[in-house]
Every structure is written in C-alpha cells, then in structure tokens.
Phi, psi and omega in degrees: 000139206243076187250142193293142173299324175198101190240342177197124186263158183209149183230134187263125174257088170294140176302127156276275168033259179292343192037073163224149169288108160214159182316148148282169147295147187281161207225142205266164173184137200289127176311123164299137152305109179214168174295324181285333167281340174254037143331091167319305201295331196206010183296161159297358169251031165255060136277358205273355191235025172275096177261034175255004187271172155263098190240058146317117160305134157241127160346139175242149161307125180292338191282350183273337191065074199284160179218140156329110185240040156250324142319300184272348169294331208252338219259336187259331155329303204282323213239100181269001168262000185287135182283057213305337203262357184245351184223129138263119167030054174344105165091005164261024159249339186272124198073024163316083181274160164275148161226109207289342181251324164304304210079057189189151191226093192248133161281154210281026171246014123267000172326289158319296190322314177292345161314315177249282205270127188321294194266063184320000000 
C-alpha cells in the first residue's frame, strides 16, 4: 500500500474565545511531480488514468501565478542543470487548470496527455 507524503494540509487554529485547538478548513496542495509519483503501477498520481474519476479542469486563481507542473517536470527532466527559481518554461503559465481529483496544475495543452498517457 502506497500513501502519498503530501496530500492535504490542515492548519491548527486557536479559538480565542475557548482557547481550544481546532482544524482549519483544509487546504489543497499539489501533489509533486517525480518519476516515482507518475508510476501508473503504484505512483502516487496513478489515479491520473482512472477515467471513472472526475477530471474536469477547474479554473486556478490568477494572482498565485500558477505554473505547469508537467512543464516544469519534462523542463528538469530535459535539462538537469535547469533552474525552476530562475527560468520558467515556455507556455507554462498559459491556461493553467487544477485538476480536482490529481491535485495538480496542468496547462490545457498537457491536460490530456497527463491523462492518457501511461509512460510520461
């Protein structure tokens, strides 16, 4: 059994009131990109080729400056000295979707791919 390392953050808040501890609401963050998380047989994203799933794009905020992270995964892949804090992609802020059941932020020109193809 295979459970993914960071899949949902929950932030502990005290109440002033009561000065008791309780949860936030939860708060999503995108599952990482590795060779081992996009393993169809047992990665933590191999639900991306379960199409019983829902994976409608939903819209991201503009203001976080969202980025591709199948871009920047193929862009560190390609290149092993490329600098993710100093260079971004070509074409990886354009049309930046959520994919609500992955946890992940694909532009809508790798949607499919992360989607279909088995061996990225």
């Amino acid at each position: 059994n295979y459970w993914p390392t960071r899949h949902w953050l929950r932030l502990a808040l005290i109440d002033k009131n009561s000065n008791k501890l309780r949860l936030s609401e939860e708060k999503r963050c995108c599952m990482p990109f590795t060779d081992k998380s996009l393993c169809p047989d047992n990665g933590s994203l191999r639900k991306r080729l379960n199409n019983t799933l829902n994976h409608m794009p939903e819209p991201v905020d503009k203001s976080k400056k969202t980025q591709c992270q199948l871009h920047m995964w193929s862009a560190k892949k390609g290149a092993p000295t490329f600098d993710a804090t100093r260079e971004k992609p070509t074409g990886s802020r354009v049309h930046v979707m959520h994919c609500p059941s992955c946890h992940v932020h694909l532009c809508m020109d790798c949607f499919f791919s992360f989607h279909n193809v088995e061996n990225l």
